[in-house]
C-alpha positions as CSV (number, residue, x, y, z in Angstrom):
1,X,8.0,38.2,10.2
2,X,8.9,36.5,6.6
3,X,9.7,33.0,5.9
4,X,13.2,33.5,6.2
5,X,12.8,34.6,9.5
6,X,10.8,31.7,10.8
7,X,11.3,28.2,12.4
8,X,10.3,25.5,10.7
9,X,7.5,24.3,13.5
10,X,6.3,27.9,12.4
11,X,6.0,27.6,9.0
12,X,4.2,24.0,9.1
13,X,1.8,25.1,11.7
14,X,1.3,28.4,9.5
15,X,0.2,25.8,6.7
16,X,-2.1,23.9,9.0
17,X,-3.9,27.0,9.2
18,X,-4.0,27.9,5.4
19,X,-5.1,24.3,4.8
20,X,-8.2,24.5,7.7
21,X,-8.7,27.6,5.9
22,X,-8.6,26.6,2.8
23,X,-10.7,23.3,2.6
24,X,-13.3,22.6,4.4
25,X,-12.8,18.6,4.1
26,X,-9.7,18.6,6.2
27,X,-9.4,17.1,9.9
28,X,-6.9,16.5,12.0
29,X,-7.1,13.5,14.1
30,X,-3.9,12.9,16.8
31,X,-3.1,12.1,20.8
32,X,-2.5,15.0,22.5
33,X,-3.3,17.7,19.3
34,X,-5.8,19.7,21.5
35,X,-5.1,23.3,22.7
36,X,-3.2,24.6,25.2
37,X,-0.9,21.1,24.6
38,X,-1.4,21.7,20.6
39,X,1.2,18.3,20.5
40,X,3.9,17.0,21.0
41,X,6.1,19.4,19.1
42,X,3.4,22.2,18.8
43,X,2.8,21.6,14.9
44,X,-0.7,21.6,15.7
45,X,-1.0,24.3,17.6
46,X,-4.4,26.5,17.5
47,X,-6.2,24.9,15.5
48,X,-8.5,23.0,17.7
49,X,-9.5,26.3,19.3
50,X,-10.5,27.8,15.6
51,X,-12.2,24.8,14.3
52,X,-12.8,22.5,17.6
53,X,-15.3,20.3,15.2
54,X,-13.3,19.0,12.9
55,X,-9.7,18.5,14.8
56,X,-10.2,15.2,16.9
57,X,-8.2,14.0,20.0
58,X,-8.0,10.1,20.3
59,X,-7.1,7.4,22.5
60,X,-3.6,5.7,22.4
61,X,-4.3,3.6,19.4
62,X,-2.0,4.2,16.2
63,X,-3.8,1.3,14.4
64,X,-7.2,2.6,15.2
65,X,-6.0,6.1,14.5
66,X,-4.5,5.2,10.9
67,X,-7.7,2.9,10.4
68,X,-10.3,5.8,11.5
69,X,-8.3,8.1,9.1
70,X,-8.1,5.8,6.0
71,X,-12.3,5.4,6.3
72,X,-12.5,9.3,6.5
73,X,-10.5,9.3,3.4
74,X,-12.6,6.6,1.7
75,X,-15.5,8.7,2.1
76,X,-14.2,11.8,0.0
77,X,-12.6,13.4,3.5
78,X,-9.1,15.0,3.5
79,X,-7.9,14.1,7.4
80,X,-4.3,14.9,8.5
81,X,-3.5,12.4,11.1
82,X,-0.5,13.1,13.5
83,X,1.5,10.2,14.9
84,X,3.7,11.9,17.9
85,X,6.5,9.5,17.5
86,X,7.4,8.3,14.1
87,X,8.4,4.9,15.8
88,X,4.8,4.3,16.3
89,X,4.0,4.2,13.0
90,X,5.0,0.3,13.3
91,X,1.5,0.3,15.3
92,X,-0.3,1.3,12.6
93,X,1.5,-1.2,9.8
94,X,-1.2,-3.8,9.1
95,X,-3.4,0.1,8.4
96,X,-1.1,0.7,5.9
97,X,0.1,-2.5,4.3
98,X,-2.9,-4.4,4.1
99,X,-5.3,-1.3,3.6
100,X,-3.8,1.9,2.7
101,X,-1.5,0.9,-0.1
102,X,-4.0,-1.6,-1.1
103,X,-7.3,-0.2,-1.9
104,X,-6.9,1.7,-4.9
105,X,-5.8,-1.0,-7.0
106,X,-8.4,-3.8,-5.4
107,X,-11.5,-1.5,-6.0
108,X,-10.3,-1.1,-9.9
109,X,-9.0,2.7,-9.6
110,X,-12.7,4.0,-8.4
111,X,-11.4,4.4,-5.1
112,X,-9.1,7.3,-3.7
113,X,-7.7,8.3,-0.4
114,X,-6.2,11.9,0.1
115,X,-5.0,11.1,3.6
116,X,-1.6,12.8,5.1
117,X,0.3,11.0,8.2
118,X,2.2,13.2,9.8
119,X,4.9,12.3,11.7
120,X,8.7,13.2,13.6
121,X,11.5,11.5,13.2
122,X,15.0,11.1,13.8
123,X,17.4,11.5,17.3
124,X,19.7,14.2,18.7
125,X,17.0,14.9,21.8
126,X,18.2,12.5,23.8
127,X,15.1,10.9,24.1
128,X,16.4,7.1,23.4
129,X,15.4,4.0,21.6
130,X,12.1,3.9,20.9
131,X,11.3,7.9,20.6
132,X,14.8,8.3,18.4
133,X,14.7,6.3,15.3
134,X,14.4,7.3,11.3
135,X,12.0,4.4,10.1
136,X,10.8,6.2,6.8
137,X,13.0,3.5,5.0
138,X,10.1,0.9,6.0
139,X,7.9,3.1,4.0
140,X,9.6,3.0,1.4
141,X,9.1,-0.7,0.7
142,X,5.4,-0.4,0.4
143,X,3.9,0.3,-3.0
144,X,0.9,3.2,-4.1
145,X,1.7,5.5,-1.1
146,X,4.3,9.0,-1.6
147,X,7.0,9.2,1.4
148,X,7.5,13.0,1.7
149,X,10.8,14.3,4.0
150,X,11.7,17.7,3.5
151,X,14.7,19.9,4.6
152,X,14.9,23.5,5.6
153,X,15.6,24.3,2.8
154,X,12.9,22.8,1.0
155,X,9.7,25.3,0.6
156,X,7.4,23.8,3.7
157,X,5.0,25.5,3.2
158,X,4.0,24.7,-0.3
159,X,5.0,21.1,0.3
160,X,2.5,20.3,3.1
161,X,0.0,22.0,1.0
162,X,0.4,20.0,-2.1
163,X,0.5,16.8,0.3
164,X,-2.7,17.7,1.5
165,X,-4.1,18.4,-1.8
166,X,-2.8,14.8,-3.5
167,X,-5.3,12.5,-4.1
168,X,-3.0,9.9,-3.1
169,X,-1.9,8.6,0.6
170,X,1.2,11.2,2.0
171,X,3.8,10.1,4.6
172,X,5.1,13.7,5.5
173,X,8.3,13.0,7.7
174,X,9.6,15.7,10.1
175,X,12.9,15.6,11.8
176,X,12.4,16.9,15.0
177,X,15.9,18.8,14.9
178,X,14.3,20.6,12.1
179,X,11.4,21.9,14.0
180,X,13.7,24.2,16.0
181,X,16.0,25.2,12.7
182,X,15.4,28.1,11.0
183,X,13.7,27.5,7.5
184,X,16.1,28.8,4.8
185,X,14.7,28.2,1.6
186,X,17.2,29.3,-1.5
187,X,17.1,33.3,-1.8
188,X,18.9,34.8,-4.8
189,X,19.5,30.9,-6.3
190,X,21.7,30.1,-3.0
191,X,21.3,29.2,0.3
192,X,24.5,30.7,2.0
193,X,27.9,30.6,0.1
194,X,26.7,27.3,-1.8
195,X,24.6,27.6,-5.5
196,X,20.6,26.1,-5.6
197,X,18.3,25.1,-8.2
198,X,15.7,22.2,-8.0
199,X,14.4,20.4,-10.3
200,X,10.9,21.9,-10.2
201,X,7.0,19.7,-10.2
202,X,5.2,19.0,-7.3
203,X,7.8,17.8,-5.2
204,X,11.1,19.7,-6.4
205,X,14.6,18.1,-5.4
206,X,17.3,20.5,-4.6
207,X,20.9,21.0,-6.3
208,X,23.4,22.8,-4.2
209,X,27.1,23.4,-4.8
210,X,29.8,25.4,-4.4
211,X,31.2,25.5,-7.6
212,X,27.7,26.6,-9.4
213,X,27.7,22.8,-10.5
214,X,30.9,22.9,-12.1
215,X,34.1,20.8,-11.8
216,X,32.9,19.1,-8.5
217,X,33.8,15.3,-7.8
218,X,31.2,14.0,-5.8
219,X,27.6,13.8,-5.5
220,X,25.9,13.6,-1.8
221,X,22.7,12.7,-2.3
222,X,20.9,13.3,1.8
223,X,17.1,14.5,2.7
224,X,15.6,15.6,5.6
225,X,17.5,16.6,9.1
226,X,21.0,15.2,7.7
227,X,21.1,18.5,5.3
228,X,23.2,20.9,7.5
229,X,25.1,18.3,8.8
230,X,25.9,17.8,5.4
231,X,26.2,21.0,4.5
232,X,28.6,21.7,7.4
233,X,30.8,19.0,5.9
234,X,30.6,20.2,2.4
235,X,32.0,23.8,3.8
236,X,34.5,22.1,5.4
237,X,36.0,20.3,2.5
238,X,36.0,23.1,0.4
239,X,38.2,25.1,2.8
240,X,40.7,22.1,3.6
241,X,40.9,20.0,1.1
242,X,39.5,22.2,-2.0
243,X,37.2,19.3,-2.6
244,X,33.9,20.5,-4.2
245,X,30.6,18.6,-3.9
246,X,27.3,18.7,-5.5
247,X,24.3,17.9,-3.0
248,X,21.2,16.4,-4.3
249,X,18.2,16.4,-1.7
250,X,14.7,15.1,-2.2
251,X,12.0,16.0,-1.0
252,X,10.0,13.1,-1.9
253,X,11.8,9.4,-1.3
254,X,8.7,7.5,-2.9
255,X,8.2,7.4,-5.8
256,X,11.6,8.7,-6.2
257,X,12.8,11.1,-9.4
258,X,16.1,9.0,-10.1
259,X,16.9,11.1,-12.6
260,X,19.0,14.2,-11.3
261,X,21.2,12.1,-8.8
262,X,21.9,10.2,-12.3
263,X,22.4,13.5,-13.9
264,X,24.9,14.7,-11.1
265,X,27.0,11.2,-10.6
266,X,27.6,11.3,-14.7
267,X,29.0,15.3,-13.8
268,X,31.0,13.8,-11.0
269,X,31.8,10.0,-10.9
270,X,31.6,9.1,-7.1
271,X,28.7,8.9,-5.5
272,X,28.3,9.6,-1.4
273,X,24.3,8.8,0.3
274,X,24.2,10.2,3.5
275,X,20.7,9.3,5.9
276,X,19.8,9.1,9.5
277,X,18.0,6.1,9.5
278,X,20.7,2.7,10.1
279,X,22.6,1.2,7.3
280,X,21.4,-2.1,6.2
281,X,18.4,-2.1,3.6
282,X,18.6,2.0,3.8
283,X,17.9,4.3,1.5
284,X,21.0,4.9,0.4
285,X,21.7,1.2,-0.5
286,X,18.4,1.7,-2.6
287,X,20.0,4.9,-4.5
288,X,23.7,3.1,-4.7
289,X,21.9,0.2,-6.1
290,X,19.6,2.5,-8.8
291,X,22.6,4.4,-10.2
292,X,25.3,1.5,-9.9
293,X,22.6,0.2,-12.6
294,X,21.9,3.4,-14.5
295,X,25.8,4.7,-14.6
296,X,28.2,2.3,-13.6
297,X,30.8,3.4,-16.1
298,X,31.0,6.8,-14.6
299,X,31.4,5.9,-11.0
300,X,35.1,4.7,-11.1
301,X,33.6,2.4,-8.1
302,X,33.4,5.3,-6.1
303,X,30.6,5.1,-3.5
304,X,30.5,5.2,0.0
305,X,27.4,5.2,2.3
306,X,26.9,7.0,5.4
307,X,24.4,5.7,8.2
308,X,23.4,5.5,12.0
309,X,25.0,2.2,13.3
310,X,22.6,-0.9,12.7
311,X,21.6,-0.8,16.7
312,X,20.0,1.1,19.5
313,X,20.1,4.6,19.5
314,X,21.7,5.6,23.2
315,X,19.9,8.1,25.3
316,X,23.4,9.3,26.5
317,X,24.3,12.5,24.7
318,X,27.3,10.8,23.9
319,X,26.7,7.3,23.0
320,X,23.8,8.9,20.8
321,X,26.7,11.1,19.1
322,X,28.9,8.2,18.5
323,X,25.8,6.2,16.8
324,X,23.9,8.5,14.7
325,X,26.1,10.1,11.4
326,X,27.5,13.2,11.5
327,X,29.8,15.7,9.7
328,X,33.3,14.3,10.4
329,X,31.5,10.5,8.8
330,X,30.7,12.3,5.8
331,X,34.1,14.2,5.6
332,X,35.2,10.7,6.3
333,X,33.8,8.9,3.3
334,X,34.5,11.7,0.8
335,X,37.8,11.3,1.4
336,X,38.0,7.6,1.5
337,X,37.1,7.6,-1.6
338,X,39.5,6.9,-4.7
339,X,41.1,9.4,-7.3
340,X,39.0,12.3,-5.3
341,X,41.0,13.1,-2.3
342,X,43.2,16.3,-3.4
């Protein structure tokens, strides 16, 4: 079965295995990791029957399970800790704003800590407010760590790799929608109808379009789970309202390469962020705030940002439609938006 022919679960636990393989100073330390169970969302799964030594069940403890982690990596270790919720992260904060994000720069640089803290995120399971949320933009306030949150159509594979192989502390966020979604890296230099490049290094953002980036007049800049959403809504607009898009999507949020969103908002003046995670102090206010700065005479004060409502998230199928973002909000705010409406 090739990569195009996988799930994403599939091809992240695939790289497990290669990275087991491949090193023997990884671990994997988690609730709930060991065979049959293999977690929450099956990530993990076989690798504590092939190398029972060195992947570790623990007790319900996020703090102690970041803290354990963050000493394995102090001692020249490479551990892989799995958080099953990414809402329990907040257990493990003082771990990683007091320690984590810290040590490097308090032990003058002779210090490193190659950990990776795995983790879901995001709603659409109906599994309600605590087990539902998209809290990577907390991360994203703390300095000296990387905040990784790939799409499908990012390259998995090699990005979990090269997370486990940085010398620096990784935050790898996976949408748990995404799990169950067919990876579709770009094939050809497109992924379906719509043009891809990236932008290359160690942790490539993607460009898509559907005019080959040519003569479009927005820029969505989205990661993670809200791609095909996105996506969806960028098909959509093109066959309505012959509105053309480009789509710039990270796969790393922090530190963040500013400099092809800038690069695509001075090709099409407005300027659309589109996340998961709830409005206020978002990502995207972070991005609107970055370009406003870096090319405020091209964006004809055209920018819009799309969000989850700043509340709960409902476990009602319904009530958790009507709060999270979704195709139609995007469509929305492209629309809304002055001098670019057809």
């Amino acid at each position: 079965m090739s990569a195009q022919e996988r799930r994403c679960v599939q091809v992240l636990n695939d790289a497990l295995h290669e990275a087991f393989e491949r090193h023997e100073d990884v671990y994997m330390l988690g609730e709930d990791i060991l065979d049959p169970y293999g977690g929450a969302f099956k990530v993990s799964n076989g690798l504590s029957s092939r190398w029972p030594d060195r992947v570790l069940t623990t007790p319900v403890s996020e703090a102690a399970l970041v803290g354990v982690a963050t000493g394995m990596a102090l001692r020249g270790l490479r551990p892989i800790v799995e958080v099953m919720f990414g809402d329990f992260l907040t257990l493990g904060f003082d771990q990683i704003v007091n320690g984590i994000s810290k040590f490097r720069e308090m032990y003058d640089d002779r210090v490193r800590l190659p950990l990776v803290v795995r983790t879901p995120m995001g709603g659409r399971r109906g599994y309600g407010p605590t087990h539902s949320q998209s809290l990577e933009k907390l991360l994203l306030a703390v300095p000296n760590i990387h905040v990784v949150a790939p799409s499908e159509c990012h390259d998995l594979r090699t990005l979990l790799h090269r997370s486990i192989e940085d010398d620096e502390p990784v935050f790898f966020i996976e949408n748990k929608v995404m799990y169950g979604r067919w990876a579709r890296p770009p094939v050809g230099g497109r992924v379906g109808e719509l043009a891809c490049t990236d932008t290359g290094g160690d942790y490539p953002a993607l460009l898509l379009s559907g005019s080959d980036l040519e003569d479009a007049s927005v820029t969505i800049v989205t990661y993670g789970g809200m791609l095909p959403l996105v996506l969806d809504a960028v098909t959509e607009l093109i066959l309505e309202h012959e509105i053309f898009c480009e789509v710039v999507v990270p796969s790393r949020l922090l530190p963040l390469d500013l400099e092809p969103i800038v690069e695509s908002v001075m090709r099409t003046g407005a300027l659309v962020t589109v996340e998961e995670g709830t409005l206020t102090a978002g990502f995207g206010a972070e991005i609107a705030a970055r370009v406003q700065e870096a090319a405020w005479h091209e964006l004809r004060n055209a920018v819009k940002r799309v969000a989850a409502d700043d509340g709960i998230i409902p476990a009602a199928r319904g009530l958790e439609h009507a709060a999270l973002p979704g195709a139609v909000d995007v469509m929305d705010a492209i629309l809304a938006l002055e001098g670019v409406r057809q």
